[in-house]
C-alpha positions as CSV (number, residue, x, y, z in Angstrom):
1,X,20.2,-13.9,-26.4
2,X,18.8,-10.3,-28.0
3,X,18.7,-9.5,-24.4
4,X,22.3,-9.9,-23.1
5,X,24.1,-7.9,-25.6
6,X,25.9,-6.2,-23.1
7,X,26.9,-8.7,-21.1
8,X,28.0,-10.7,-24.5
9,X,30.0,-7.5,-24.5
10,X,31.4,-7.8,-21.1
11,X,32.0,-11.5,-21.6
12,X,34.5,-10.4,-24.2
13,X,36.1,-8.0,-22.7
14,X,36.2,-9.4,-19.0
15,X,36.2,-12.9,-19.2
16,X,36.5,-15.5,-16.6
17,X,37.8,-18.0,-18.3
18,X,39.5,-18.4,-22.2
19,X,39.4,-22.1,-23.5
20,X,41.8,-22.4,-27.3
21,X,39.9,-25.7,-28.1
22,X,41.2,-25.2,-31.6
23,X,43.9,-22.3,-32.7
24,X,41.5,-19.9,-34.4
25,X,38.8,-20.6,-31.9
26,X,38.4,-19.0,-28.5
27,X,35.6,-19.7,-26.0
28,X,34.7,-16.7,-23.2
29,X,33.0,-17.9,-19.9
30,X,31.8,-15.1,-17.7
31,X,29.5,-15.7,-14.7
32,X,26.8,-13.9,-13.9
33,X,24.8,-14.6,-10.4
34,X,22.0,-12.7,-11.3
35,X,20.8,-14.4,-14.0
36,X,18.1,-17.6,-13.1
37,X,19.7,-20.9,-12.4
38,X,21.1,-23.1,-13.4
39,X,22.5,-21.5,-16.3
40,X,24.7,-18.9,-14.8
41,X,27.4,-18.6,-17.5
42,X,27.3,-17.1,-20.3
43,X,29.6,-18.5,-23.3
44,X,30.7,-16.6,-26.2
45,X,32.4,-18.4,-29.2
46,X,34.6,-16.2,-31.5
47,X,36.4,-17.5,-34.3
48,X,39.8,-15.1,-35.5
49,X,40.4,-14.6,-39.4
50,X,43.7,-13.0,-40.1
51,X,43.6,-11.2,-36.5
52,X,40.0,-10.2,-36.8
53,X,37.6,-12.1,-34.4
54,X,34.0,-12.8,-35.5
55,X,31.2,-13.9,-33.0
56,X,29.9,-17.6,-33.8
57,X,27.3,-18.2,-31.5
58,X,27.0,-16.9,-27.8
59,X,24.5,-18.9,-25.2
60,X,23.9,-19.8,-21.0
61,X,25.7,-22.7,-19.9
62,X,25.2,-23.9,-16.0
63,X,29.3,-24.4,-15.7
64,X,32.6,-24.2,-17.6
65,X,33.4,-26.9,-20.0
66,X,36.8,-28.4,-20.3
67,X,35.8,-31.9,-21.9
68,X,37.5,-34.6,-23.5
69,X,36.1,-33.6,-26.6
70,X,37.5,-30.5,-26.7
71,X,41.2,-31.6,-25.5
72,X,40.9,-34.5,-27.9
73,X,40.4,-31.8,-30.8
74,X,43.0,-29.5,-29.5
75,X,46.0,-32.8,-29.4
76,X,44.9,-33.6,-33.0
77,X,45.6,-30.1,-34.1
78,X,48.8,-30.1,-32.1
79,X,49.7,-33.6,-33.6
80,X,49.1,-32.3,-37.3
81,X,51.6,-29.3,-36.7
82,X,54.2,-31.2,-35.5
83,X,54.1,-33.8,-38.7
């Protein structure tokens, strides 16, 4: 990913998409249609530490991913707030 710094960049600052999977968590989708299919997306995960945000991973992904996983995760966390 050396290569796509500035588009990791861009990704951050211009997103297509923000997923909240957990509260201190944010995923950035941002397309890109030059780059060879089918990975098209690039995804940048950020985790926030008292209001500071801190790059986990970033890599391509062929689409956005809303899964089950992730809105099973999210309703736990919302269940454990409201107990």
């Amino acid at each position: 990913m050396e290569k796509y710094i500035e588009e990791i960049k861009d990704t951050i600052k211009n997103p297509d998409k923000i997923i909240e999977p957990l509260y201190n968590k944010r995923y950035y989708y941002k397309n890109y249609k030059y780059l060879k299919k089918p990975n098209q997306f690039i995804l940048v995960i950020v985790k926030y530490l008292n209001d500071d945000g801190f790059i986990i991973t970033s890599y391509l992904e062929e689409k956005i991913r809303w899964t089950r996983k992730i809105i099973h995760m999210r309703f736990i966390m919302m269940k454990k707030e409201i107990s």
